[in-house]
mmCIF file as gemmi writes it, N, C-alpha and C atoms, coordinates in Angstrom:
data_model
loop_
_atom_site.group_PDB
_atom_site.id
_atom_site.type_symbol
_atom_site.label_atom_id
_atom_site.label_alt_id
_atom_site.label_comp_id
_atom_site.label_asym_id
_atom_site.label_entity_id
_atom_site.label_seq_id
_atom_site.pdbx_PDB_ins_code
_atom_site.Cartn_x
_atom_site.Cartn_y
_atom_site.Cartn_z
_atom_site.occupancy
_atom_site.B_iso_or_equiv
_atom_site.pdbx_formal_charge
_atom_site.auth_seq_id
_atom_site.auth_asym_id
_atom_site.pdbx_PDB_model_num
ATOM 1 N N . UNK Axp A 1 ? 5.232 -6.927 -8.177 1 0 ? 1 A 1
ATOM 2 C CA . UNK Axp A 1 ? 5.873 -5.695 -7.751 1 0 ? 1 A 1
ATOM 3 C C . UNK Axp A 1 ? 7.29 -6.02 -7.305 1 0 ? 1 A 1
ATOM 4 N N . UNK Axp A 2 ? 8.441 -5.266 -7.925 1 0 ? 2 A 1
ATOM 5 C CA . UNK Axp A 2 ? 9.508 -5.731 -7.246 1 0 ? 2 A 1
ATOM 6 C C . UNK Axp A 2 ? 9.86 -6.875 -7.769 1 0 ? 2 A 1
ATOM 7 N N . UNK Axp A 3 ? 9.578 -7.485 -8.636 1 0 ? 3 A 1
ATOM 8 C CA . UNK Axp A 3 ? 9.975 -9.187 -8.385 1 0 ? 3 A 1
ATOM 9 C C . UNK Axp A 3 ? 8.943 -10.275 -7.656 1 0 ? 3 A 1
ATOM 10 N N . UNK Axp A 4 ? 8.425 -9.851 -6.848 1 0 ? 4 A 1
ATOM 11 C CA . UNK Axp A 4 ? 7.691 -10.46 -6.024 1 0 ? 4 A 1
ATOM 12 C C . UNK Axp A 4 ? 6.252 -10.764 -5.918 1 0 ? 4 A 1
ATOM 13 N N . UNK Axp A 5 ? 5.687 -11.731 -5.913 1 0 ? 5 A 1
ATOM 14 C CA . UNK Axp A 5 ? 4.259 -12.519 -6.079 1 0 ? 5 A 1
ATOM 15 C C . UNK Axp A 5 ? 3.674 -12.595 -4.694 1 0 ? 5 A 1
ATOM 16 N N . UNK Axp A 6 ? 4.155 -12.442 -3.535 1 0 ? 6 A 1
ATOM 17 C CA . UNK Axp A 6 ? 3.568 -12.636 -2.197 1 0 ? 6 A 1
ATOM 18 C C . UNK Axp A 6 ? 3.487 -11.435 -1.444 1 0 ? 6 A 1
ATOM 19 N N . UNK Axp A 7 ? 3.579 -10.187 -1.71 1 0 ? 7 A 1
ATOM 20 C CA . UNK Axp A 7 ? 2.667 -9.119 -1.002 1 0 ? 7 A 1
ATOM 21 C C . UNK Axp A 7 ? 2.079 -9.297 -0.501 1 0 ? 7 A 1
ATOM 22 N N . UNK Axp A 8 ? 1.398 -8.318 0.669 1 0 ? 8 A 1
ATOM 23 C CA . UNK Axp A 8 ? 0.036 -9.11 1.382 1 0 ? 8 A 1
ATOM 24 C C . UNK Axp A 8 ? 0.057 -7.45 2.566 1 0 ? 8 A 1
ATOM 25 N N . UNK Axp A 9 ? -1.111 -7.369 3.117 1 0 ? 9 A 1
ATOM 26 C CA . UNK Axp A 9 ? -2.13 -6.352 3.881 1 0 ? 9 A 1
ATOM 27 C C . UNK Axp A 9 ? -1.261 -6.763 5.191 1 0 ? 9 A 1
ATOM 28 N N . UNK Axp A 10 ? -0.71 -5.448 6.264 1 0 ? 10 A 1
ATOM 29 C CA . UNK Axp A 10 ? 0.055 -5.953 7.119 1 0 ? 10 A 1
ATOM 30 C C . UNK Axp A 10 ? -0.595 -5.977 8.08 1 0 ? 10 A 1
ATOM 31 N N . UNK Axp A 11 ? -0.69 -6.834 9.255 1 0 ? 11 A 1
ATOM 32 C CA . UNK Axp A 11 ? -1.636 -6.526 9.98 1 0 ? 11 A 1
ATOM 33 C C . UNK Axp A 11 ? -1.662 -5.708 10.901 1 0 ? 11 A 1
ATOM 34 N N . UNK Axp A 12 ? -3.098 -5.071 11.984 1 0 ? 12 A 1
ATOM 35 C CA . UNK Axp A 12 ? -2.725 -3.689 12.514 1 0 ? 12 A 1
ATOM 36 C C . UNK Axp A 12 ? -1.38 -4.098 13.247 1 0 ? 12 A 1
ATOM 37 N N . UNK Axp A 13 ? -1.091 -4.81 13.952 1 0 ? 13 A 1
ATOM 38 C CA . UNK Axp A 13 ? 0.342 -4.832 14.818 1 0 ? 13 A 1
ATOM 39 C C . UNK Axp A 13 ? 1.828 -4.332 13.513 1 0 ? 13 A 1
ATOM 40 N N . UNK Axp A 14 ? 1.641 -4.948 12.921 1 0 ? 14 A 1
ATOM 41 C CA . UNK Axp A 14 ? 2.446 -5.119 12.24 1 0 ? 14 A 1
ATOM 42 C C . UNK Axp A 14 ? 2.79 -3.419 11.894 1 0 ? 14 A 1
ATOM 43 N N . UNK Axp A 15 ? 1.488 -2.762 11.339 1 0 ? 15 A 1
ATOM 44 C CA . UNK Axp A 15 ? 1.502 -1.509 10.932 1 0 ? 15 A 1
ATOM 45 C C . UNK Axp A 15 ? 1.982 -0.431 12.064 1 0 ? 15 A 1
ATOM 46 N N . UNK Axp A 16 ? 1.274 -1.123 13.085 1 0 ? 16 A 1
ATOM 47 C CA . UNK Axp A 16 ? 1.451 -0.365 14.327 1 0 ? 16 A 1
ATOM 48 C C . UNK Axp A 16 ? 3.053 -0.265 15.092 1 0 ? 16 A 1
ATOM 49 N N . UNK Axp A 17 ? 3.624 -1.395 14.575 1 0 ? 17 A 1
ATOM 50 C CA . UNK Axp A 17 ? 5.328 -1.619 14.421 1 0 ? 17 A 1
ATOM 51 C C . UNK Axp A 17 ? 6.076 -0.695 14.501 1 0 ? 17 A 1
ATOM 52 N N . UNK Axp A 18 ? 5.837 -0.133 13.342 1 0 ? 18 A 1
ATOM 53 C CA . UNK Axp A 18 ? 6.515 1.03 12.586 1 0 ? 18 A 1
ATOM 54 C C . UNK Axp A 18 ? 5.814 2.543 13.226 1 0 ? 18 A 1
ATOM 55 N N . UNK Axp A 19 ? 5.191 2.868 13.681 1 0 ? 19 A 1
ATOM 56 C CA . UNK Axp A 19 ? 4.94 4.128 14.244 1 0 ? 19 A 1
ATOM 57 C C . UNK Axp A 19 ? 5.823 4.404 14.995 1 0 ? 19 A 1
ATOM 58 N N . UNK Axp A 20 ? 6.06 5.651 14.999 1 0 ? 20 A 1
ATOM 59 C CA . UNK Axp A 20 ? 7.393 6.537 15.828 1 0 ? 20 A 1
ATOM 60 C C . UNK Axp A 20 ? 6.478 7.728 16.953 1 0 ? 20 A 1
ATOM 61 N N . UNK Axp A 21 ? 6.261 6.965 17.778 1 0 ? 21 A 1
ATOM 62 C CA . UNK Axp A 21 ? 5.178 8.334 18.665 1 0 ? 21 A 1
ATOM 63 C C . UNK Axp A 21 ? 6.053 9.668 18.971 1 0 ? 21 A 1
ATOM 64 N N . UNK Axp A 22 ? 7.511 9.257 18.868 1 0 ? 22 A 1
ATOM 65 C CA . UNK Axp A 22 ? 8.392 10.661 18.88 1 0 ? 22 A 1
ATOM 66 C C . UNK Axp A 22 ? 8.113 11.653 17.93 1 0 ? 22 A 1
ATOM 67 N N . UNK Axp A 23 ? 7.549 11.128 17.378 1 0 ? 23 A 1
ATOM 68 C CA . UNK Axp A 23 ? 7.711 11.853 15.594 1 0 ? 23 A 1
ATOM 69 C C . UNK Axp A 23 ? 5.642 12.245 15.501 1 0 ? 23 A 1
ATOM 70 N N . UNK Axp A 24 ? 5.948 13.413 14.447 1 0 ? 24 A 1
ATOM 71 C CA . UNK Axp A 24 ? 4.429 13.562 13.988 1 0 ? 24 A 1
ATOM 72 C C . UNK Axp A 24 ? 4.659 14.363 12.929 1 0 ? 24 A 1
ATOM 73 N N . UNK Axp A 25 ? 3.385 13.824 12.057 1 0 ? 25 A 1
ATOM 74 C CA . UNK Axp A 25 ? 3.373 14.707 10.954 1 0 ? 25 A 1
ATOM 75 C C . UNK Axp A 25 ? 4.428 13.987 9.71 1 0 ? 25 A 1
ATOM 76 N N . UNK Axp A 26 ? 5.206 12.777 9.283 1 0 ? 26 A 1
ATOM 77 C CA . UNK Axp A 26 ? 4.456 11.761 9.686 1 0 ? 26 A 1
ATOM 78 C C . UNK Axp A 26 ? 5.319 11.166 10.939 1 0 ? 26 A 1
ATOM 79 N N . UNK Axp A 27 ? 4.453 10.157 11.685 1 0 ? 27 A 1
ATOM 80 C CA . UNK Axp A 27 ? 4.614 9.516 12.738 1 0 ? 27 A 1
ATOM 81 C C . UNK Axp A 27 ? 5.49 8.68 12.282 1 0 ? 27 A 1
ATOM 82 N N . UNK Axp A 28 ? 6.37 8.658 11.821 1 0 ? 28 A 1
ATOM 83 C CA . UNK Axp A 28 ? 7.397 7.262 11.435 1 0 ? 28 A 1
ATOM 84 C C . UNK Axp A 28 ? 8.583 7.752 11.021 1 0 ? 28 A 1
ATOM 85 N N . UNK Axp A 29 ? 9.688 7.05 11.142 1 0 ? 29 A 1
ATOM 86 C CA . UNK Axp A 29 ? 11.153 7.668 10.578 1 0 ? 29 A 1
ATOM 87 C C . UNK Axp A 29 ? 11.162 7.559 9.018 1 0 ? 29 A 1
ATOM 88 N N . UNK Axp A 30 ? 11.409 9.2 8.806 1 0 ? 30 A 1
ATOM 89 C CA . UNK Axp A 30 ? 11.508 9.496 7.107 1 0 ? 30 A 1
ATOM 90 C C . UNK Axp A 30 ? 12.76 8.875 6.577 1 0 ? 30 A 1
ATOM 91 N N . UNK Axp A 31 ? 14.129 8.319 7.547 1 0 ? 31 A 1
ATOM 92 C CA . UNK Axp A 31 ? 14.591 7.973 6.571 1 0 ? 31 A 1
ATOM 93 C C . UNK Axp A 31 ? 14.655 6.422 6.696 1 0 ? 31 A 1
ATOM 94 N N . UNK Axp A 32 ? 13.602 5.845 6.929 1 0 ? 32 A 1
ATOM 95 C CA . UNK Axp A 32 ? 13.494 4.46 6.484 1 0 ? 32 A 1
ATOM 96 C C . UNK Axp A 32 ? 12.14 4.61 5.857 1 0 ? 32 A 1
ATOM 97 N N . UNK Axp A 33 ? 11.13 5.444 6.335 1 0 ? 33 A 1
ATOM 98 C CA . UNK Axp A 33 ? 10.118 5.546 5.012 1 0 ? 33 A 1
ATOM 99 C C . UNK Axp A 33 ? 9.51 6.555 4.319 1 0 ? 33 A 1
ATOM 100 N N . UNK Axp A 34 ? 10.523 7.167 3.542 1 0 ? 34 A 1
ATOM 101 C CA . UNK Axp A 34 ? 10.376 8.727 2.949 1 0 ? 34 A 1
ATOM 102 C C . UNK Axp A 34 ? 9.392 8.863 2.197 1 0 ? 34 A 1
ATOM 103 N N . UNK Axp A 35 ? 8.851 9.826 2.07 1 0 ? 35 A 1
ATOM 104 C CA . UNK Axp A 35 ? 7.639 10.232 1.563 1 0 ? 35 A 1
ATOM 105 C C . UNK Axp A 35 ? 6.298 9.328 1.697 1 0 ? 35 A 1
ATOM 106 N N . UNK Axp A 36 ? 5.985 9.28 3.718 1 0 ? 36 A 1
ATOM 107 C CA . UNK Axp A 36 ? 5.205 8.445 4.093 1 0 ? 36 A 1
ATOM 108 C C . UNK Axp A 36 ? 3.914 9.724 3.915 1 0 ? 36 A 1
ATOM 109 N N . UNK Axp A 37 ? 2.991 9.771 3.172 1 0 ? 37 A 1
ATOM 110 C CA . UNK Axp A 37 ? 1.758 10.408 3.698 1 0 ? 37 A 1
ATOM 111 C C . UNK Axp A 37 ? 1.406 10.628 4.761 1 0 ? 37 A 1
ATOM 112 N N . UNK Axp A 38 ? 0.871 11.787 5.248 1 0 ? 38 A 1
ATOM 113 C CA . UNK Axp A 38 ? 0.156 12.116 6.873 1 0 ? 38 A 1
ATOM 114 C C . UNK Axp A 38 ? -1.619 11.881 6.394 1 0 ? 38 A 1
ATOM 115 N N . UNK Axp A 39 ? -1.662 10.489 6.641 1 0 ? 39 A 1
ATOM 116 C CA . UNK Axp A 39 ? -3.124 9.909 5.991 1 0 ? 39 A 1
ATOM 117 C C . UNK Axp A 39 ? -3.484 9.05 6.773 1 0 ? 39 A 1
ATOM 118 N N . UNK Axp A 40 ? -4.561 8.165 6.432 1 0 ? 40 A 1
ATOM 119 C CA . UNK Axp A 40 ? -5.24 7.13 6.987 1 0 ? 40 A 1
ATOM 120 C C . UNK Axp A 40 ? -4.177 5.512 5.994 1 0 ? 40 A 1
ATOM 121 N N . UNK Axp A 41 ? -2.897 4.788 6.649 1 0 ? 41 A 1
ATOM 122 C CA . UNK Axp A 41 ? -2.816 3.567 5.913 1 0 ? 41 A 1
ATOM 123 C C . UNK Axp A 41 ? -4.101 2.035 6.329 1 0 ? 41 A 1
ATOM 124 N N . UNK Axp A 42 ? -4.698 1.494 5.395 1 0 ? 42 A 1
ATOM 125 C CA . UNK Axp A 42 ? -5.268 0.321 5.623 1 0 ? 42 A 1
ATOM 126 C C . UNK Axp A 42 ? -4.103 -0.815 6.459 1 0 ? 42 A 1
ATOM 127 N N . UNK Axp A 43 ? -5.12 -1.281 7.148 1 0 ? 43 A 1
ATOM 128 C CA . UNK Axp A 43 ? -4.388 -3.003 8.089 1 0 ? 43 A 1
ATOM 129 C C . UNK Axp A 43 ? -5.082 -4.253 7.376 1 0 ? 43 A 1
ATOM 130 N N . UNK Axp A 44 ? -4.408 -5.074 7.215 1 0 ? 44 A 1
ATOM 131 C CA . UNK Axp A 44 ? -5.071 -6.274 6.559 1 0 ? 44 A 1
ATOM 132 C C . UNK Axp A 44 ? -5.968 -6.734 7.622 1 0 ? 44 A 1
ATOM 133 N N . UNK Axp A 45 ? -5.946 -5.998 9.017 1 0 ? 45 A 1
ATOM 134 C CA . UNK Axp A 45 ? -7.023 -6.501 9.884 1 0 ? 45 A 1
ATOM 135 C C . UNK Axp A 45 ? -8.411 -6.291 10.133 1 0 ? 45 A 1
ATOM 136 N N . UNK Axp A 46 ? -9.05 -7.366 9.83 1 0 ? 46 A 1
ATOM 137 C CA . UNK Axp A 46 ? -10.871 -6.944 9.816 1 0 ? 46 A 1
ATOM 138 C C . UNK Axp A 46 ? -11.399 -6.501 11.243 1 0 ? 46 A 1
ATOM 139 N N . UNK Axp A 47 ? -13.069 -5.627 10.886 1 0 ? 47 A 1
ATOM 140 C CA . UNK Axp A 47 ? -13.522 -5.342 11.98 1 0 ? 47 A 1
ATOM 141 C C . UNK Axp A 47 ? -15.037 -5.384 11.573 1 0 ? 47 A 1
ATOM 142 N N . UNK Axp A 48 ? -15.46 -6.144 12.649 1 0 ? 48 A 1
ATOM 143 C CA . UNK Axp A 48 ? -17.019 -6.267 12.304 1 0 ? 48 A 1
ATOM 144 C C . UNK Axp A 48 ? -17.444 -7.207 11.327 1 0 ? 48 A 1
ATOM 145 N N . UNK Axp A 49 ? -17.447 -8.532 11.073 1 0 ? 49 A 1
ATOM 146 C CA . UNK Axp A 49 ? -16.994 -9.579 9.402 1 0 ? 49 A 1
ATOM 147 C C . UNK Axp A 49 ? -17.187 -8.896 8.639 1 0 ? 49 A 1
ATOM 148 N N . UNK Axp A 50 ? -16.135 -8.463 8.149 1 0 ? 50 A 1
ATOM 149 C CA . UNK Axp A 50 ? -15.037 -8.233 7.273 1 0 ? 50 A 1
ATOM 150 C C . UNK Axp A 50 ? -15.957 -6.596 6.27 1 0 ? 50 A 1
ATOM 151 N N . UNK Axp A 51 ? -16.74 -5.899 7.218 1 0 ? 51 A 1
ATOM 152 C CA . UNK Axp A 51 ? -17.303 -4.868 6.734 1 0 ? 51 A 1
ATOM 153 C C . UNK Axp A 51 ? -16.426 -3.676 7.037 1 0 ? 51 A 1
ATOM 154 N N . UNK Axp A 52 ? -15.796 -4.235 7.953 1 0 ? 52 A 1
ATOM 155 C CA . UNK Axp A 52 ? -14.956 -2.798 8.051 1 0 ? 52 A 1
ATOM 156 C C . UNK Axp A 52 ? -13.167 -3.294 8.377 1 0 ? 52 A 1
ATOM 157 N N . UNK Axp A 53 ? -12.605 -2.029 8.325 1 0 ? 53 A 1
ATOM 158 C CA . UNK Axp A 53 ? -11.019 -2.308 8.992 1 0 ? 53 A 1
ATOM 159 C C . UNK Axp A 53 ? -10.315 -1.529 9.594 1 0 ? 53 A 1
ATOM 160 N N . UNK Axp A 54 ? -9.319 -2.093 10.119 1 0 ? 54 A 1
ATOM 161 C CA . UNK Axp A 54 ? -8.787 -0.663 11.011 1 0 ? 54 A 1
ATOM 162 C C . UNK Axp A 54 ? -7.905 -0.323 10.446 1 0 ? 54 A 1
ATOM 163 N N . UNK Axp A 55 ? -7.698 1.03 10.445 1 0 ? 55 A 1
ATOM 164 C CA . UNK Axp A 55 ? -6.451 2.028 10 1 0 ? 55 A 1
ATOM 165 C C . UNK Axp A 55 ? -5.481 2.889 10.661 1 0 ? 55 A 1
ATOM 166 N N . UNK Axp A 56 ? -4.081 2.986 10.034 1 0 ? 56 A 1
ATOM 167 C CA . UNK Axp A 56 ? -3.792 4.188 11.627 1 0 ? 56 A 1
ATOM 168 C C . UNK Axp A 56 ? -3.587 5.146 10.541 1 0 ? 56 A 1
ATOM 169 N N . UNK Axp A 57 ? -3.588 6.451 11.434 1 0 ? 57 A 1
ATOM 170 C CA . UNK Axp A 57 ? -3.032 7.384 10.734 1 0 ? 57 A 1
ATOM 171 C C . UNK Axp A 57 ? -1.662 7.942 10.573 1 0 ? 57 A 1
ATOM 172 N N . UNK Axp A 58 ? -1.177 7.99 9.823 1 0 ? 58 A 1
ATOM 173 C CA . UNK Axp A 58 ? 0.174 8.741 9.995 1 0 ? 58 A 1
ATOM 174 C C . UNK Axp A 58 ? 1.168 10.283 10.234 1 0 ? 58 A 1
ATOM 175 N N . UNK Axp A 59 ? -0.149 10.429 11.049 1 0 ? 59 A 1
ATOM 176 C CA . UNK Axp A 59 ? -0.064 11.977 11.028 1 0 ? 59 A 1
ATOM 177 C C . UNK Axp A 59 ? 0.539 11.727 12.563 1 0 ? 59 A 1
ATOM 178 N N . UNK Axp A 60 ? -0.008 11.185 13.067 1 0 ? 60 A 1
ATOM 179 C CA . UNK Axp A 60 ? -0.015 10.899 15.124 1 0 ? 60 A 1
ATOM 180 C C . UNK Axp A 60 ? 0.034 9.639 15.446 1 0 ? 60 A 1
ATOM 181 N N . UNK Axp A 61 ? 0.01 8.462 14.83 1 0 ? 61 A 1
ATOM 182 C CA . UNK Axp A 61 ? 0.008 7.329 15.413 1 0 ? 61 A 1
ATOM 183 C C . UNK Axp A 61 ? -1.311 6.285 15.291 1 0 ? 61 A 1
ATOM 184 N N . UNK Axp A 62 ? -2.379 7.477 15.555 1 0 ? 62 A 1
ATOM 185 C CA . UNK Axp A 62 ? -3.689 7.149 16.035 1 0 ? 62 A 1
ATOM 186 C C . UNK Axp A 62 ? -4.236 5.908 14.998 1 0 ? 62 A 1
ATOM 187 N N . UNK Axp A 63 ? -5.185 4.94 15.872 1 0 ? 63 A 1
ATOM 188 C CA . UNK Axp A 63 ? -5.989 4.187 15.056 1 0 ? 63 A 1
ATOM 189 C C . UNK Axp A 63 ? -7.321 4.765 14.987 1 0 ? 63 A 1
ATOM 190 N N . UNK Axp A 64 ? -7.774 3.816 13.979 1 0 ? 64 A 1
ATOM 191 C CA . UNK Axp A 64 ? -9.343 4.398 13.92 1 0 ? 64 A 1
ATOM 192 C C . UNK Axp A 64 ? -10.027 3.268 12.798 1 0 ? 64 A 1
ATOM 193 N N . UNK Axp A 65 ? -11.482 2.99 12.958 1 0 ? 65 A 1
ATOM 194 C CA . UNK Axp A 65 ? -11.615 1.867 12.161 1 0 ? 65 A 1
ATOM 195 C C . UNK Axp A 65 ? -12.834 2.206 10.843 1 0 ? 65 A 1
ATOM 196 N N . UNK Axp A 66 ? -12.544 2.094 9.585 1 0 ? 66 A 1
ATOM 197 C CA . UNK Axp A 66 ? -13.117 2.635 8.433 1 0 ? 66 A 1
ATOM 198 C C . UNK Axp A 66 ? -14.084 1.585 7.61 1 0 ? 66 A 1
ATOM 199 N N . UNK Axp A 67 ? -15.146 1.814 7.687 1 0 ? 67 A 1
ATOM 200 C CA . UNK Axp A 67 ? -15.436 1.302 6.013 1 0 ? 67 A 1
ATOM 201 C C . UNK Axp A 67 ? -14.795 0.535 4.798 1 0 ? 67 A 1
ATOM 202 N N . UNK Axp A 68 ? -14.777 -0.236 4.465 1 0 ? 68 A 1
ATOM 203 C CA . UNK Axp A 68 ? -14.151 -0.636 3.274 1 0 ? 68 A 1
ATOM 204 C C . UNK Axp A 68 ? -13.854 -0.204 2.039 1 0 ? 68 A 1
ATOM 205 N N . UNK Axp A 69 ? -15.575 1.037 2.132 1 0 ? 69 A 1
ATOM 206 C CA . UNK Axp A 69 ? -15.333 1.541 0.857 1 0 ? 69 A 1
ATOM 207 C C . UNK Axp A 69 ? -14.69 3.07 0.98 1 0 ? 69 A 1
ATOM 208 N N . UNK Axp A 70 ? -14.135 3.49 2.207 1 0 ? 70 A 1
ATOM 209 C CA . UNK Axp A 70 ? -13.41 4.536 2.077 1 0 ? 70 A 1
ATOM 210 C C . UNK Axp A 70 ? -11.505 4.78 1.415 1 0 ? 70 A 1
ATOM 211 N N . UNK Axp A 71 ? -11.748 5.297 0.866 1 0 ? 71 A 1
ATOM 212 C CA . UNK Axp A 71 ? -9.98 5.576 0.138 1 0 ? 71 A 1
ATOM 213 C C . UNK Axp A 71 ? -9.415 5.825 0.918 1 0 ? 71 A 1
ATOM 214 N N . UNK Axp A 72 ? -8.159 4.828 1.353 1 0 ? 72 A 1
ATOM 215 C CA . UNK Axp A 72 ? -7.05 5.315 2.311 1 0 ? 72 A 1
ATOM 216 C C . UNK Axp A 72 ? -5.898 4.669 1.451 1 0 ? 72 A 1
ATOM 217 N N . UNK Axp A 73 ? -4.711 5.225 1.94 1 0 ? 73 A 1
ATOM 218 C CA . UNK Axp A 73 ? -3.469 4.565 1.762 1 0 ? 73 A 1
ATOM 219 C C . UNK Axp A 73 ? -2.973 3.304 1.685 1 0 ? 73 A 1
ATOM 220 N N . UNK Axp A 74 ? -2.427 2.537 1.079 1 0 ? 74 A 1
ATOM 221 C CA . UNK Axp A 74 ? -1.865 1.045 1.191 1 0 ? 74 A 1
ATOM 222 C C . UNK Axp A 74 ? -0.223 0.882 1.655 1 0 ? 74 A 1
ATOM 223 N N . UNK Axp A 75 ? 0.046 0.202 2.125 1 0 ? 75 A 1
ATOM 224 C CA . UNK Axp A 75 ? 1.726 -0.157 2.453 1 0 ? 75 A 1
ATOM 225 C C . UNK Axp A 75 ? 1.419 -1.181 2.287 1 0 ? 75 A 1
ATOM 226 N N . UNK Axp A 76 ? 2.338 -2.237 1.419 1 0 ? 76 A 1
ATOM 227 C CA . UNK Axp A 76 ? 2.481 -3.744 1.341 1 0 ? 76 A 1
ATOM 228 C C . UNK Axp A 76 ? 3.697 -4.375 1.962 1 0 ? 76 A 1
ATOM 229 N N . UNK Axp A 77 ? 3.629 -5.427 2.182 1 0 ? 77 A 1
ATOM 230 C CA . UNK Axp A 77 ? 4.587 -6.17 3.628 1 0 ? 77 A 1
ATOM 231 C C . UNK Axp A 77 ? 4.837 -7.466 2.536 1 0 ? 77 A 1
ATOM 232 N N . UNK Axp A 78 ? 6.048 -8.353 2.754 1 0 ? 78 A 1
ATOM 233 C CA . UNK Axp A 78 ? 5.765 -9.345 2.453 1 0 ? 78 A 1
ATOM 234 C C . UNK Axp A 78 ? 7.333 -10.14 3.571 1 0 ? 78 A 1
């Protein structure tokens, strides 16, 4: 992607970085990440071995921890 071979799952801090609690709807500054979904993004961080993970949402900030096999959003970090 991009050029680039080392992508990788950011972890919840990492994800949690970027939240803008000023902001909602989405929770993050549009103009560093425009057309962010108001969804659930995945964290490369596990919960429970490795059956589940946590996610935040980008609607409010909020975390919450999902299933593996539920469809959420991806952001890649490298």
């Amino acid at each position: 992607l991009c050029g680039f071979r080392d992508w990788r799952m950011p972890t919840r801090k990492e994800l949690e970085s970027i939240i803008d609690f000023g902001r909602s709807n989405p929770a993050i500054d549009p103009g560093y990440f425009p057309n962010t979904k108001v969804w659930y993004f995945w964290s490369g961080s596990s919960y429970v071995e490795n059956l589940q993970a946590w996610s935040l949402y980008f609607g409010t900030g909020d975390n919450n921890i999902h299933d593996r096999s539920v469809s959420n959003h991806v952001r890649l970090v490298r």
